[in-house]
N, C-alpha and C positions, 0 to 999 in steps of 0.2 A: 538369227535376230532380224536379219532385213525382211525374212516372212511376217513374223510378228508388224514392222515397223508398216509394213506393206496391208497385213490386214486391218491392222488401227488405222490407216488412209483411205480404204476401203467403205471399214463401213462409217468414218467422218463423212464421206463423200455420198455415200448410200443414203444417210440419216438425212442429210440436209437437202436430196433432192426429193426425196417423201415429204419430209413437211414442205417445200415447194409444191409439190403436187396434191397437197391436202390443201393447203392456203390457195389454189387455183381451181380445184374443186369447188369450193366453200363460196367461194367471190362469186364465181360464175351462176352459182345456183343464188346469191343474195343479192346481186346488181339488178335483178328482174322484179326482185318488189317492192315493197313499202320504203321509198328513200328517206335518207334520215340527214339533215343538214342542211341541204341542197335541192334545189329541182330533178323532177325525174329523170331529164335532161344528160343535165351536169353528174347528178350519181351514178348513171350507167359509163357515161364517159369516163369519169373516175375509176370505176372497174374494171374497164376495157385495158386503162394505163394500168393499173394495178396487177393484171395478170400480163399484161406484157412485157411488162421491169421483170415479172417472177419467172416469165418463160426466158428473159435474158439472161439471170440468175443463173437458170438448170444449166444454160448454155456454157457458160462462163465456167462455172462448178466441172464441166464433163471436159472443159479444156481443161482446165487447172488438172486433172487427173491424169489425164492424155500425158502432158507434159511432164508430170511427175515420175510416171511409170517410164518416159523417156530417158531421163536423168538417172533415176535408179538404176534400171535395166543395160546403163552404157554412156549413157552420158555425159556422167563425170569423168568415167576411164577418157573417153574421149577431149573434152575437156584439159584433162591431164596432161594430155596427150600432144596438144597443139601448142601448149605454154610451152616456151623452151628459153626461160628466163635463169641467167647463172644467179641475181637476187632471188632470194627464197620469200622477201617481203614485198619486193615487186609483182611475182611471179603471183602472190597471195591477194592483193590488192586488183592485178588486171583480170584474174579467174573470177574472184569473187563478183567484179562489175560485169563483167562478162556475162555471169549466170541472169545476174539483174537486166541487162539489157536483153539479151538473148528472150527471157520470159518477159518484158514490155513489148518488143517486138512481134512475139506471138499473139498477146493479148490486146495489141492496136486496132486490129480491124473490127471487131467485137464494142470498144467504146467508142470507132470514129463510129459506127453502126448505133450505137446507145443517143450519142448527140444527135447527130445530122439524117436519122433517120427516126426513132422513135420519139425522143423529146421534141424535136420538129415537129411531129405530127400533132403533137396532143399539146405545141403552144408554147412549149418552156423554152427549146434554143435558141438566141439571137445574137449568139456565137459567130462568127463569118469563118471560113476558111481558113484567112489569114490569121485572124484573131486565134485560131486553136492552133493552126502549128504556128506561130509564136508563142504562146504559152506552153505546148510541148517543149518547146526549145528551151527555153528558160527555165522551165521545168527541170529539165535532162539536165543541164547545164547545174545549175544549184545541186541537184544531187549527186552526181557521177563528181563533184568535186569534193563536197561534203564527206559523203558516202567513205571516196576514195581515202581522205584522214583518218575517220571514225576507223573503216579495216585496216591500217596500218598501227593505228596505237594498239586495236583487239591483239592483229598478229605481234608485235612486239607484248605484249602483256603474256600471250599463249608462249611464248619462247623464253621468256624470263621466271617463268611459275606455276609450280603444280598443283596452284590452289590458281589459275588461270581464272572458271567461269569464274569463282568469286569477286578477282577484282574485276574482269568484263561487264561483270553485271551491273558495276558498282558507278564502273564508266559511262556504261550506257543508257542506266538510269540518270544519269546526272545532264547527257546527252539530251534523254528527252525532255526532261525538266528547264533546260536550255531553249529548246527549241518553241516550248510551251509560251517562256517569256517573249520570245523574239520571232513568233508568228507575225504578230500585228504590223512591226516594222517591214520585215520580209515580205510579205504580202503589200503593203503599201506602197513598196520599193521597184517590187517587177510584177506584179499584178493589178489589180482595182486602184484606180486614181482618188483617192480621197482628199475630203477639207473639212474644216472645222464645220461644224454644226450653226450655222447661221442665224437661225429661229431665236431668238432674246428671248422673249415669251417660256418656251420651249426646254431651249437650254438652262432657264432658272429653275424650269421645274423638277427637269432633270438632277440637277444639282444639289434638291430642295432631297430629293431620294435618294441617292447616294448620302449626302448626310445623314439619312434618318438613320442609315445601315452601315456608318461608318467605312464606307467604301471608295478610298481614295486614286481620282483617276487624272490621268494626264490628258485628259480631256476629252469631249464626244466628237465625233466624226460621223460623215455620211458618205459612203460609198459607193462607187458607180457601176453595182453588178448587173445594173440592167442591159447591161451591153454583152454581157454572156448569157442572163438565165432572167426568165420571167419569174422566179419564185421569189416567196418572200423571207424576210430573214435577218438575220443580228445578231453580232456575237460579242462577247467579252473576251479580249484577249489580252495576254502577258499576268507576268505577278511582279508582286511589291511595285516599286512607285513606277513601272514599266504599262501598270495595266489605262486599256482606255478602252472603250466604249464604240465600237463601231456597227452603227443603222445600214441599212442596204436603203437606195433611194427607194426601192419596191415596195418597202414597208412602211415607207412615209409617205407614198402615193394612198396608200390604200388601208393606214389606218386613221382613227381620228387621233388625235393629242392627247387620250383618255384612252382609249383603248393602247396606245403605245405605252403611255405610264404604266398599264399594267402588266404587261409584258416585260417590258423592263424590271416593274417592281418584283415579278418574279426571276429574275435571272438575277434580280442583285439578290432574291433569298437565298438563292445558291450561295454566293459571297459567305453573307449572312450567317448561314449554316457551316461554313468550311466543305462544302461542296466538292470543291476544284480538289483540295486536296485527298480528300477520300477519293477521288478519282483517280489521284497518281499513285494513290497508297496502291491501289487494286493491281494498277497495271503496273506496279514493281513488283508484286508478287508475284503475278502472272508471267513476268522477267525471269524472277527470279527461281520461280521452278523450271523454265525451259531452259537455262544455263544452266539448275543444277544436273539435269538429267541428260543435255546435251556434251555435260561439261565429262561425264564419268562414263562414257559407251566405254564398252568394253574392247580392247585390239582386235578381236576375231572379228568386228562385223566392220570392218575397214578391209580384212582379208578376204569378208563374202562380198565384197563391192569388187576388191581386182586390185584395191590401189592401196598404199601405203598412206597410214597415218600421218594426214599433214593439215599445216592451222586452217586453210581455206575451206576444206572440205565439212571441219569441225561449224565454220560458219556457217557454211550452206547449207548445211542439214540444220543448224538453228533455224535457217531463213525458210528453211522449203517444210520445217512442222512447225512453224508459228501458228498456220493459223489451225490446228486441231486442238490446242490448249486454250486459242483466242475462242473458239466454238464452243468447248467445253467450261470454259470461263462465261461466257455471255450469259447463261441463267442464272449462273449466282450474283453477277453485274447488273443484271436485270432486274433483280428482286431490289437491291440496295438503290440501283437507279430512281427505280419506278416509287420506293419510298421518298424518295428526296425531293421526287418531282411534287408527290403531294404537298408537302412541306414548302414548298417554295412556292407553288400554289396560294397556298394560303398566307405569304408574305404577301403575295401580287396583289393579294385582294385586300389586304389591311392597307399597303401601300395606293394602288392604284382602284378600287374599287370592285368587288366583285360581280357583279353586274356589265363590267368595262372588261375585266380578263376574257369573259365568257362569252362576250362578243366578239373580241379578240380572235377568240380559239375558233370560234364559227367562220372569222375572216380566211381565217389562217386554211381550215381544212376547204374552203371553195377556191380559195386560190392559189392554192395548190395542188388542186386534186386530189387530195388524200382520200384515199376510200374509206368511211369510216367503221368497216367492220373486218375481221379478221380473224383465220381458224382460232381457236386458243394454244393447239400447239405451237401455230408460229406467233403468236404472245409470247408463250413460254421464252422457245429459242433465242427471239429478234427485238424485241420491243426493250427499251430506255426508257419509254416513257409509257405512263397510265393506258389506258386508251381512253379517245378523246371523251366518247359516251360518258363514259364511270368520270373521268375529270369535270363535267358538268354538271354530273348530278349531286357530285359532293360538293362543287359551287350552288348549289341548289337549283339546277333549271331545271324545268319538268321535261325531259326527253320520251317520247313517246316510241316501244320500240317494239319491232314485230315478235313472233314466237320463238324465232330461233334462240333467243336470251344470249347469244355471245355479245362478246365486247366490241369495241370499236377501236379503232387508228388516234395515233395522237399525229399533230402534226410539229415537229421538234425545232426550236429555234435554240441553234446555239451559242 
């Protein structure tokens, strides 16, 4: 079985760095002509970032493997090996964090290299040194505590029951459902310094659209992400009477009051539509097949690894193929995505004007660099949202587009 488990990681790993290398293909031969959104300037620049996130991608992707086949191949024996805990729930809890840090620690020098070297270049980091490892810390911290409760209820749940994934799943859904609501605070608490939204003006109008869509908030906020990342951006976070409304100051530098409304007026069509929840719906499913099938391995392929069946290892193999069901999940997520986007599109535009979104969307992909074209296979694979082209043109603008007829990049605000 671990051949099998070994070759479905394989060619997971195989598949996603071909459409990498078709989506860097693609770029590279379409950043030379006819630009589309942007000066000729700004789109080849746009390109240059676009294939260089994808060549960090490959990178990331060939570690992530590296370290896989470490773990399989001895790892965990070892692992095993060095616990020498007489608690069976302790001993569960420090392996498990263990693997977790163990694989941050490998894959640190690859993001400090992502920030301080590539997003530097092309304008987005304003990050400082201090500023990241603080936020690593606090980062580490939150979760290695968190973390560490979440693996002790799993291993007591695994020790009390032979229907185990079933209630794990049950918990862990409800975990992340938890953590959905109490993003906003948590982030506000050890991250970005926020405050009420100031603008009178502004904030009424705000107000005026959340009522149109029944959408009740604990109020709007402006954030201070400029002091990490030049992009721009906005998200909705928490549920029931929890949720609120949080701007990046980036987006209120650089949209107008009308192009913001529209923006907004599409993220509240999310609301609108039940959105959010078709979202958790997906990703409980996508839970809830990788506990069932993590939950039922069979005893021999604990005896082809070296080591006896114990609750930690059951975790870490949840942990270490999440993401080939997340991969193989992402098209059918994508499809359902990419319709919602339309749809809440076209809230933004009854709300906020369509003429205002679409200017918006224009804002959105020059200042961020979004490069607006893209293989179709990595549409397929990657995209949540429309591409930005196709979203315009069903806003009505005339986009004029060379021969190649592929799509474009959405730029995603969430």
């Amino acid at each position: 079985m671990i051949s099998t488990l070994v070759g479905l990681y394989t060619f997971y790993v195989l598949t996603k760095i071909y459409v990498s290398v078709m989506q860097i293909g693609y770029i590279n031969q379409v950043k030379v002509k006819t630009p589309h959104l942007m000066d000729s300037a700004a789109y080849l620049k746009a390109g240059n970032y676009a294939v260089a996130k994808e060549r960090m991608n490959m990178a990331s992707t060939l570690v992530e493997y590296l370290v896989f086949i470490a773990w399989i191949g001895g790892g965990l024996m070892w692992l095993d090996s060095v616990a020498t805990f007489e608690s069976e729930a302790v001993k569960t809890v420090v392996l498990v964090l263990g693997f977790v840090v163990i694989n941050a620690i490998i894959t640190m020098p690859l993001e400090w290299y992502e920030k301080f070297s590539l997003d530097a270049k092309f304008g987005f980091n304003r990050s400082s040194v201090g500023l990241y490892i603080k936020d690593t810390l606090i980062a580490s911290a939150l979760g290695l505590s968190i973390g560490g409760v979440v693996i002790w209820v799993v291993y007591v749940i695994i020790v009390s029951t032979q229907m185990w994934w079933l209630w794990s799943f049950s918990f862990i859904f409800g975990v992340v459902i938890l953590i959905n609501m109490l993003f906003p605070t948590v982030r506000a608490l050890f991250f970005d310094k926020i405050k009420p939204l100031d603008d009178e003006e502004l904030n009424a109008k705000i107000s005026e659209l959340m009522d149109a869509t029944g959408f009740v908030s604990s109020g709007v906020y402006i954030s201070d992400a400029s002091k990490r990342d030049a992009r721009l951006n906005a998200y909705f976070g928490g549920l029931g009477k929890s949720k609120r409304v949080v701007l990046f100051d980036t987006l209120l530098e650089k949209l107008s009051h009308k192009e913001l409304l529209a923006v907004l007026g599409h993220e509240l069509g999310h609301f609108a539509h039940g959105d959010i929840y078709k979202n958790i719906a997906m990703v409980g499913a996508m839970l809830f097949g990788m506990f069932a099938l993590f939950g039922n391995i069979p005893e021999d392929f604990y005896l082809e690894l070296g080591i006896s069946e114990q609750p930690y290892i059951a975790i870490i193999l949840l942990m270490m193929f999440m993401p080939i069901l997340s991969f193989i999940m992402m098209p059918l997520m994508g499809v359902v995505s990419r319709h919602n986007e339309y749809a809440a599109d076209e809230t933004g535009s009854e709300l906020g004007g369509k003429e205002n979104l679409a200017s918006a969307l224009k804002k959105l992909v020059s200042e961020n660099k979004s490069f607006p074209l893209s293989h179709p296979l990595y549409i397929f694979f990657y995209y949540t949202h429309p591409p930005v082209l196709e979203r315009l043109r069903v806003l009505g603008v005339d986009i004029n587009m060379d021969d190649s007829g592929l799509e474009g990049t959405c730029p995603n605000i969430d």
